[in-house]
N, C-alpha and C positions, 0 to 999 in steps of 0.2 A: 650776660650770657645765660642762656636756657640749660635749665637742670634737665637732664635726661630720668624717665622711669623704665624702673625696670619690669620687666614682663611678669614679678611675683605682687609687684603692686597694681598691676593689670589684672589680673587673672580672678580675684573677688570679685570687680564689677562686671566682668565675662558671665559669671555662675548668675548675679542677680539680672541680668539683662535674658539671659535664658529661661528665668523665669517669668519676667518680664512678658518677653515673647511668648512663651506658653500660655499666659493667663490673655493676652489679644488675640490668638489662638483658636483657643476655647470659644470664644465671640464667633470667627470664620464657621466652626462647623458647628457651631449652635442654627446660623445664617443657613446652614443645609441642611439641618433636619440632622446632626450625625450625633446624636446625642450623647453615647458612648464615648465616643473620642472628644465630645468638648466638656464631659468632666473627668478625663483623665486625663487633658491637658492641665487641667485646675490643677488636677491631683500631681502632675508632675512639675508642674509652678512653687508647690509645697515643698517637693524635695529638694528640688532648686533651692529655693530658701532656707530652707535649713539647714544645705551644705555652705551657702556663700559666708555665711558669721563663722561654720568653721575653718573653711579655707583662709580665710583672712588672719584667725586666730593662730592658726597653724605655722602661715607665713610669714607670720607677724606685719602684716601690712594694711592695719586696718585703719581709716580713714575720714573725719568728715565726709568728704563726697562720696564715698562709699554708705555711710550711713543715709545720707540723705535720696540717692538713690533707692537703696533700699525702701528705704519709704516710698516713694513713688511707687516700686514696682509691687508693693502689696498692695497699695489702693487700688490700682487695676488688674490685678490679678486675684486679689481674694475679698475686692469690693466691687469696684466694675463689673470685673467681668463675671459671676457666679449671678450679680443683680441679671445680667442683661440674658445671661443661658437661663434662669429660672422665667422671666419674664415671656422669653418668645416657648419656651416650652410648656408653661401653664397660665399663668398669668395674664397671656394677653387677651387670653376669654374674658375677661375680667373691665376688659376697655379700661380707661382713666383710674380705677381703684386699680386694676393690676399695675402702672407702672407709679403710682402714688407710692404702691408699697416695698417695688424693685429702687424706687428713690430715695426711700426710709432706710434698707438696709446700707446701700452706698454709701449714703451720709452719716451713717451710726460709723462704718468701715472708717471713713475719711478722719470724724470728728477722734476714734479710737488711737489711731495711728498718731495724731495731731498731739492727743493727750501723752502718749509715750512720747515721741517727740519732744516735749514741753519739759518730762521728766527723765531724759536719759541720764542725765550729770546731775541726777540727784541721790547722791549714795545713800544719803539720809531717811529715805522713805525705808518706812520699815521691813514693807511686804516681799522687796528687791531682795533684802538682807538675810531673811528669813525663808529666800527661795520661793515663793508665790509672786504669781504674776495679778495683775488686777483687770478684771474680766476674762472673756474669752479669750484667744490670742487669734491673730489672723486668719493664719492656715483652717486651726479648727473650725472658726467663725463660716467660713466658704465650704468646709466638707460639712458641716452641721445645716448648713442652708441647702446645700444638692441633697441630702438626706432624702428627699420625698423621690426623686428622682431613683437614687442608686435602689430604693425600692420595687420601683416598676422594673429596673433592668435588672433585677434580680430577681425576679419571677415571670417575667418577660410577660407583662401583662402593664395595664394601664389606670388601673385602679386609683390611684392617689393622682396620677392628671385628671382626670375625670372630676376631682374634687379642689377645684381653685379659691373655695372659700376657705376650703379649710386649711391649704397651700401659703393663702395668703396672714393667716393668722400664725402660722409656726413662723414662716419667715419675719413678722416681725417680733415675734418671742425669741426667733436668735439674735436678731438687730439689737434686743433690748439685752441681752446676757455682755454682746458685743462690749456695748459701750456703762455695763454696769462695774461695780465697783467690788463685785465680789471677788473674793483669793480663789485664783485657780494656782493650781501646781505647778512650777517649772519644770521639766523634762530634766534642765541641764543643772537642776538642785536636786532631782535624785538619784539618793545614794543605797548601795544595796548589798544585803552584809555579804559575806564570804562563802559563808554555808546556804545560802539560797542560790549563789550565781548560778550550776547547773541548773536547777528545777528553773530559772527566769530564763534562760537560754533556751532551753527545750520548749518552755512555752512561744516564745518568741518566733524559735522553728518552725513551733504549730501552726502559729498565725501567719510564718509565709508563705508556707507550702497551703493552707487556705487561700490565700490572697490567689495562688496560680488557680486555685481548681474552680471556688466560687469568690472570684474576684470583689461582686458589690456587696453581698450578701456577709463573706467577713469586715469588709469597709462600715458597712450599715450596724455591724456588731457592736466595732470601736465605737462610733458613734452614741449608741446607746446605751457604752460603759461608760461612756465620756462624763452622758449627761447624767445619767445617773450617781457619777461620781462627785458630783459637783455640792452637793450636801455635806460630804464625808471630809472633801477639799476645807468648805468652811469653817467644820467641826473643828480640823486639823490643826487649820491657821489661829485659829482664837486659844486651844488648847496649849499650841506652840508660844503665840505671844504673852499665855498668863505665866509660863513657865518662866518666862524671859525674865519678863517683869520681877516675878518673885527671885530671881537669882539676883538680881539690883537690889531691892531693900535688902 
């Protein structure tokens, strides 16, 4: 007899097939020239993704094949498809080295996913325990790579397509962050004391009511506290782990 699901065990892979879609999406009006809307397809393939691991937490209905989807839908949404919109958008001035280096990023996207994959049932890895993730994380990885993009459409100028050599060396400096081994921070490891929640709220505020007024321009901000945070991340993590240490002897 066939076990029936119910609609709360449906409804995680509903969220990551939505993003799913967004990220194939993004490909369609990259295909027209619509550039704005096929990285804020990306951009809402992200949100997507970040709600499905909640909804599932929530409902308690999380899953094997829901993980395993999930994987899928981040390799063509924040591998795929950000390769294939940077390529027909700058890149393909480039002949044979612009899509050499839209295949570097893919494959760094792919091999990343693969390596978490490899290590989700491993409680043991320190970095998990510790709330640091190892490399970039997907989402970030595809808004770090439109980066040169959300520049132009935030000055509405053309400046940085214009420049596909240089296009093509950041994109694989984020390929390489992708699938390196550095501590970046978990999101859902932090924690933020009592006496600061207004001031982080208000600022949070700030940045959404930016988001409405200068859309790419606050997007392209994140970005460049991102990377520049990523020093402080390291510092954090080694700081973090000697502490550990020394609590053990």
């Amino acid at each position: 007899m066939m076990r029936a699901i119910s609609i709360r065990t449906i409804l995680p892979s509903v969220v990551t097939l939505c993003a799913f879609m967004a990220g194939v999406t993004a490909i369609r009006f990259a295909l027209a020239g619509k550039w704005e809307l096929a990285v804020a397809s990306i951009a809402l393939a992200g949100i997507f993704d970040g709600l499905d691991g909640t909804v599932a937490r929530l409902l308690k209905s999380t899953s094997k094949f829901g993980a395993e989807l999930d994987s899928l839908s981040d390799v063509v949404s924040f591998g795929v498809a950000p390769a294939v919109v940077l390529y027909l958008w700058t890149l393909e001035s480039l002949d044979r080295l612009g899509w050499a280096v839209a295949l570097v990023y893919a494959t760094a996207m792919a091999l990343r996913l693969a390596r978490f994959n490899a290590r989700m049932e491993d409680e043991e890895e320190p970095r998990k325990r510790l709330g640091y993730l190892t490399g970039v994380p997907a989402p970030m990885g595809a808004g770090l790579l439109l980066m040169p993009m959300m520049i132009d459409l935030a000055t509405d100028g053309s400046l940085v397509r214009d420049l596909p050599l240089a296009v093509a060396a950041y994109a694989v400096a984020i390929a390489l962050l992708i699938v390196s081994t550095i501590p970046t921070l978990s999101l859902k490891a932090f924690r933020v004391h009592r006496s600061a929640f207004v001031p982080i709220m208000l600022v949070i505020g700030i940045v959404i009511a930016g988001l409405f007024v200068r859309t790419w321009a606050v997007m392209v901000g994140i970005g460049v506290l991102y990377i520049a945070s990523l020093p402080f991340s390291v510092f954090a993590y080694k700081r973090r782990n000697a502490a550990k240490d020394g609590r053990r002897s």
